[in-house]
C-alpha positions as CSV (number, residue, x, y, z in Angstrom):
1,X,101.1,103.5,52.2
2,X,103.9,101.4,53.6
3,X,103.3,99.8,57.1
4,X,104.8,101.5,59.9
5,X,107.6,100.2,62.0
6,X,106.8,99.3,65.4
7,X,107.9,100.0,68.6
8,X,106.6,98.5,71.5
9,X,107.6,99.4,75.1
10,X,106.6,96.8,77.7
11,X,107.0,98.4,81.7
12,X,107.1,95.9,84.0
13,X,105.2,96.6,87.5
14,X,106.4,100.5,87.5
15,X,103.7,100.2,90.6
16,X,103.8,102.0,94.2
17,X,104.5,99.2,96.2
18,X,107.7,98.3,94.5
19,X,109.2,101.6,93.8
20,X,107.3,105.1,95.0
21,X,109.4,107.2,95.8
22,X,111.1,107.0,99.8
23,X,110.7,109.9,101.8
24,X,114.8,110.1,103.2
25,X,113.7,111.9,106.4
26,X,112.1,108.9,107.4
27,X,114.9,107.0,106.9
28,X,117.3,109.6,108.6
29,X,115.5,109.6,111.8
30,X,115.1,106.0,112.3
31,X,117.8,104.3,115.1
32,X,117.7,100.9,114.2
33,X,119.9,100.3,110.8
34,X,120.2,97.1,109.3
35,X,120.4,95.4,106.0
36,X,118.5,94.5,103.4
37,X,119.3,90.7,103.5
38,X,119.0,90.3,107.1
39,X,115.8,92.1,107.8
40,X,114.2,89.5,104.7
41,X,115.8,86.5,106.3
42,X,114.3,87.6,109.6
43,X,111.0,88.3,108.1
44,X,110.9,84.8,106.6
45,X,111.8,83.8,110.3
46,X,109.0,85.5,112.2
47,X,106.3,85.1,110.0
48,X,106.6,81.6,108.5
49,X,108.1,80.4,111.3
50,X,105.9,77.1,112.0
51,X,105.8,77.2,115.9
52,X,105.2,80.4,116.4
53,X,101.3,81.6,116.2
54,X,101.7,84.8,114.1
55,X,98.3,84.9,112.8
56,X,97.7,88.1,114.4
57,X,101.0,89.1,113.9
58,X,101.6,92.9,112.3
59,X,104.3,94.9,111.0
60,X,104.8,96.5,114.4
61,X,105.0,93.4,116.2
62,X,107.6,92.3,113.7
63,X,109.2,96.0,114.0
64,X,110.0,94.9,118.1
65,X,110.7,91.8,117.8
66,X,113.3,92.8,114.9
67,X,115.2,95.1,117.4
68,X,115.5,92.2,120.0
69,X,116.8,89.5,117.5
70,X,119.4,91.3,115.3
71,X,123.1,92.7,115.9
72,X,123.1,96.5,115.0
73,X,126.8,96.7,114.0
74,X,127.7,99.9,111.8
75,X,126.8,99.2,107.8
76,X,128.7,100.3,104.8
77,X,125.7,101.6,103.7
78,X,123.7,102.5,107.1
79,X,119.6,101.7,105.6
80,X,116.4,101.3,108.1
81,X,114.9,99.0,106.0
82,X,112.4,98.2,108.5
83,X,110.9,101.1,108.6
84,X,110.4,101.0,105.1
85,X,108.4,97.9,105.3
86,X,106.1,100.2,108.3
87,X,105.9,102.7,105.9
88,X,104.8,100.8,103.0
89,X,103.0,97.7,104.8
90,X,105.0,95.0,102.9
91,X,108.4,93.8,102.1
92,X,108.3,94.0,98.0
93,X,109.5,97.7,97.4
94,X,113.4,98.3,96.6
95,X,115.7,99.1,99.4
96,X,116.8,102.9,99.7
97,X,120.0,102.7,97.5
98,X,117.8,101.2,94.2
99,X,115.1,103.7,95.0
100,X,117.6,106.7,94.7
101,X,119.1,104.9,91.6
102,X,115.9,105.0,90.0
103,X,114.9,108.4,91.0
104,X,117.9,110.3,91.6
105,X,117.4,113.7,89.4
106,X,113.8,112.9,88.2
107,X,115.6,110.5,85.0
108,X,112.8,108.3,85.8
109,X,109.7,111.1,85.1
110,X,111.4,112.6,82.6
111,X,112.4,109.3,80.8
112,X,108.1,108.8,80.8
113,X,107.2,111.9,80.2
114,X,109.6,112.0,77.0
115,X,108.5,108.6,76.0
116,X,104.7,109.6,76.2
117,X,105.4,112.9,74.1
118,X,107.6,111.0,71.0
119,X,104.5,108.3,71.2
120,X,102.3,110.6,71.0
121,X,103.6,112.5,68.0
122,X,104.9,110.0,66.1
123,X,101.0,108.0,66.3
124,X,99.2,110.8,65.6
125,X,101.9,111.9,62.2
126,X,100.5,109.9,59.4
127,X,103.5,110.4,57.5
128,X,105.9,109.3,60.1
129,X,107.3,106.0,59.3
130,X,107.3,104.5,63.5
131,X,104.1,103.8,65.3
132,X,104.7,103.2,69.0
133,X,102.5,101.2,71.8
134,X,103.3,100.9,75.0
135,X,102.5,97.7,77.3
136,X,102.1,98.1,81.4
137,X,101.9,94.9,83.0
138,X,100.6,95.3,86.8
139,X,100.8,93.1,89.6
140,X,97.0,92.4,90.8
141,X,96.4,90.6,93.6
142,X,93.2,88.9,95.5
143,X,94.1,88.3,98.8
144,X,90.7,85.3,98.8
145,X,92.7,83.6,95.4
146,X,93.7,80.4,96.7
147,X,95.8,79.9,93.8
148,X,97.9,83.5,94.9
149,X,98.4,82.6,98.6
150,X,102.2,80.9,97.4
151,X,103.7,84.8,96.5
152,X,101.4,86.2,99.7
153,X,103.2,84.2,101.9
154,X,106.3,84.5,100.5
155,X,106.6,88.3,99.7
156,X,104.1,89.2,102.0
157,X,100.7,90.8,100.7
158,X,101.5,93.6,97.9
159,X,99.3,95.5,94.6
160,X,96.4,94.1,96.3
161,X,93.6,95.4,93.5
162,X,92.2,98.6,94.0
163,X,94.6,99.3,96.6
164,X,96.9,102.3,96.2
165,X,100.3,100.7,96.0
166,X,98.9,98.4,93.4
167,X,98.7,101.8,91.3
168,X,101.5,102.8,88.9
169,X,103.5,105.6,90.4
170,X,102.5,108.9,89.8
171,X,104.0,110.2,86.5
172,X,102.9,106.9,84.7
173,X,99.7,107.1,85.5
174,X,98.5,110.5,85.1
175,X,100.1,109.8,81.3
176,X,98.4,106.5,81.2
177,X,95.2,108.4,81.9
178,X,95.9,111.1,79.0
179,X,96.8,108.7,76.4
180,X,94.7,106.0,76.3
181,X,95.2,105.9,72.3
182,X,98.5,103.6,72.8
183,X,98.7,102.4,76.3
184,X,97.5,99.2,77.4
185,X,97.0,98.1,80.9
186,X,97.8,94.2,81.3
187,X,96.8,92.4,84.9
188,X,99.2,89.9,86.3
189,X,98.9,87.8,89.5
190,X,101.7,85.7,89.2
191,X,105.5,85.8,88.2
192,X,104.8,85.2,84.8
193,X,103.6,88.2,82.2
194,X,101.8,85.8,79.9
195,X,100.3,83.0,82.3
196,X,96.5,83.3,82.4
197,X,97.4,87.0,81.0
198,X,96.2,88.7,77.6
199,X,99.7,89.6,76.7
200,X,100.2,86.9,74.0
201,X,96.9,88.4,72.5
202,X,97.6,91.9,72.8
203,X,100.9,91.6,71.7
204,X,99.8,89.5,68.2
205,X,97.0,91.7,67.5
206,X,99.2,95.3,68.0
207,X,101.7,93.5,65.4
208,X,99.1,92.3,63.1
209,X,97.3,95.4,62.6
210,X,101.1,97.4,62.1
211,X,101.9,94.7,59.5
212,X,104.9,93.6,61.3
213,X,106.3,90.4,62.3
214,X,108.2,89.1,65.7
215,X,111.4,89.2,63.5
216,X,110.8,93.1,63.0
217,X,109.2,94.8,66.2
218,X,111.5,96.6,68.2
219,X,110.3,96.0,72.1
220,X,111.6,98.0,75.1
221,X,111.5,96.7,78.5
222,X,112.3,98.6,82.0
223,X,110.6,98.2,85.6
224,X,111.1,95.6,88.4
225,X,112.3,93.4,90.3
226,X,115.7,92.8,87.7
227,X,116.0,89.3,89.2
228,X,112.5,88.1,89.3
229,X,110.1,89.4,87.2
230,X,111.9,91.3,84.3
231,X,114.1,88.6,84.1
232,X,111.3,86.2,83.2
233,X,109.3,88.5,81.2
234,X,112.8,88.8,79.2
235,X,112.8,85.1,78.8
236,X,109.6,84.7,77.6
237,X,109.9,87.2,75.6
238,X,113.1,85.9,73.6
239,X,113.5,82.0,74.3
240,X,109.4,81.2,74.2
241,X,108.2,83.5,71.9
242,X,110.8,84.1,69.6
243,X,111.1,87.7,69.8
244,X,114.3,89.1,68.3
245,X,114.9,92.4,69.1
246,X,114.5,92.7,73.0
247,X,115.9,95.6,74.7
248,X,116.4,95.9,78.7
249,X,117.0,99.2,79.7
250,X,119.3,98.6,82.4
251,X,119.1,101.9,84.3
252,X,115.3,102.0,84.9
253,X,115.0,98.4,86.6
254,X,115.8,97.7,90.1
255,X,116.0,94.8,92.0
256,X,114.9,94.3,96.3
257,X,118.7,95.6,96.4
258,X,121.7,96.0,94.4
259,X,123.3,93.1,94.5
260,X,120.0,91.6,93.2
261,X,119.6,93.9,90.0
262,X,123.3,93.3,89.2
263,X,122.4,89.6,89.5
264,X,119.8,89.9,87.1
265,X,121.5,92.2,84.9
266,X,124.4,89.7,84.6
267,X,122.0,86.7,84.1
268,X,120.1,88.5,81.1
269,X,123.2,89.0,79.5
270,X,124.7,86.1,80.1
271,X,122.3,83.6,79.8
272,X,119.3,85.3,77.7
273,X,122.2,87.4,75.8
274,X,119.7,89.8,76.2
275,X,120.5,93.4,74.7
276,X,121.4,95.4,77.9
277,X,121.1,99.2,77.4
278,X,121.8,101.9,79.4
279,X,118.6,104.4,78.7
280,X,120.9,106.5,76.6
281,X,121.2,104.1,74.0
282,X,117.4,103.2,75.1
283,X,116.6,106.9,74.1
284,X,118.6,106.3,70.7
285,X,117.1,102.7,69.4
286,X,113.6,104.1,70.1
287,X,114.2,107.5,69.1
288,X,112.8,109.2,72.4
């Protein structure tokens, strides 16, 4: 029998603390509106700031201190992002406008769902000619790791292990749980996918025992941040490992805010000359 062509789908950090779902009634009720940009900048002012003994220093305390230190001038878009970081106890997950993107007439779960079920199938259909394997790389973090503090202090503690918003979101990982067969879980503590990761291995051994080649795979990529993270995974991907067929599908990443997604986006395509797709031509080069 022939080998099969492979399919490999790679989601990057599809994890709570980046992109659960926002409940908008929280939003709604909140009075102090600002944006994205200037509640980080202030963050970055309050709780790195050197003179300033923040030690015991909490979101709430940041939450008042906030109100007293920025103007609260009407917005184009009108987002309480700080009460997004109250809710969530961190600063990584997307503002409101990328978190409806994403989830706006449940594309997202279906999108999973549909990818799980064609997986599934086509594995399990000897004579089918496709085999498909699907890669989830999750942020894991040790809050005692030396070596980690650098991203604590800079994006604030996030997918600490164990923890729930280090779990995937919901839809992902209830199908995660039911198909072990072709879903692999990859830990990551830094910015990099591969560093001190088994994705390198995983990857050569899933290709090895289809009888493909880095030249033939066909691998999917969608999750977060578009400006950090899938960005680099993209790049190491293409420019270190020599993969050529590398998909990005477009409408299932985010970045911390628009203007940040578009940013990576435009750098992918510009720079990697990454293949961006939006996840109906996703749907079509991986048959889902």
């Amino acid at each position: 029998m022939e080998n099969k062509k492979l399919n490999i789908i790679i989601t990057c950090s599809v994890q709570n603390d980046f992109i659960e779902p926002l409940d908008n009634n929280i939003i709604a009720k909140d009075d102090l509106k600002v944006g994205y940009e200037q509640v980080s900048n202030k963050w970055m002012e309050y709780f790195l700031n050197q003179n300033r003994d923040t030690s015991e220093a909490n979101i709430d305390m940041f939450i008042q201190w906030l109100k007293q230190n920025v103007s609260n001038e009407p917005l184009e878009t009108p987002i309480s992002y700080h009460h997004i970081l109250e809710y969530y106890r961190q600063r990584v997950h997307v503002d409101y406008d990328e978190s409806r993107r994403l989830w706006e007439g449940d594309k997202l779960p279906q999108f999973i769902q549909d990818l799980m079920n064609k997986a599934s199938q086509s594995n399990s259909d000897e004579k089918n000619g496709v085999e498909y394997q699907c890669i989830h790389l999750r942020d894991w973090h040790d809050q005692t790791d030396e070596t980690q503090k650098g991203e604590m202090d800079l994006f604030g503690p996030h997918c600490i292990k164990g923890t729930y918003g280090a779990k995937f979101i919901s839809p992902l990982d209830e199908l995660i749980q039911k198909h072990h067969d072709f879903n692999v879980i990859i830990n990551s503590n830094s910015l990099s996918s591969f560093d001190e990761t088994d994705l390198e291995s995983v990857l050569e051994t899933v290709i090895k025992n289809a009888g493909s080649s880095r030249k033939e795979v066909k691998i999917g990529v969608f999750g977060v941040i578009t400006n950090v993270k899938v960005f680099l995974l993209t790049f190491e991907l293409m420019i270190i490992h020599k993969f050529k067929n590398v998909y990005v599908c477009g409408d299932f990443c985010a970045g911390f805010n628009k203007q940040g997604h578009n940013t990576g986006i435009s750098s992918m395509a510009s720079i990697l000359a990454a293949n961006i797709v939006d996840q109906n031509k996703f749907r079509e080069i991986f048959n889902i």
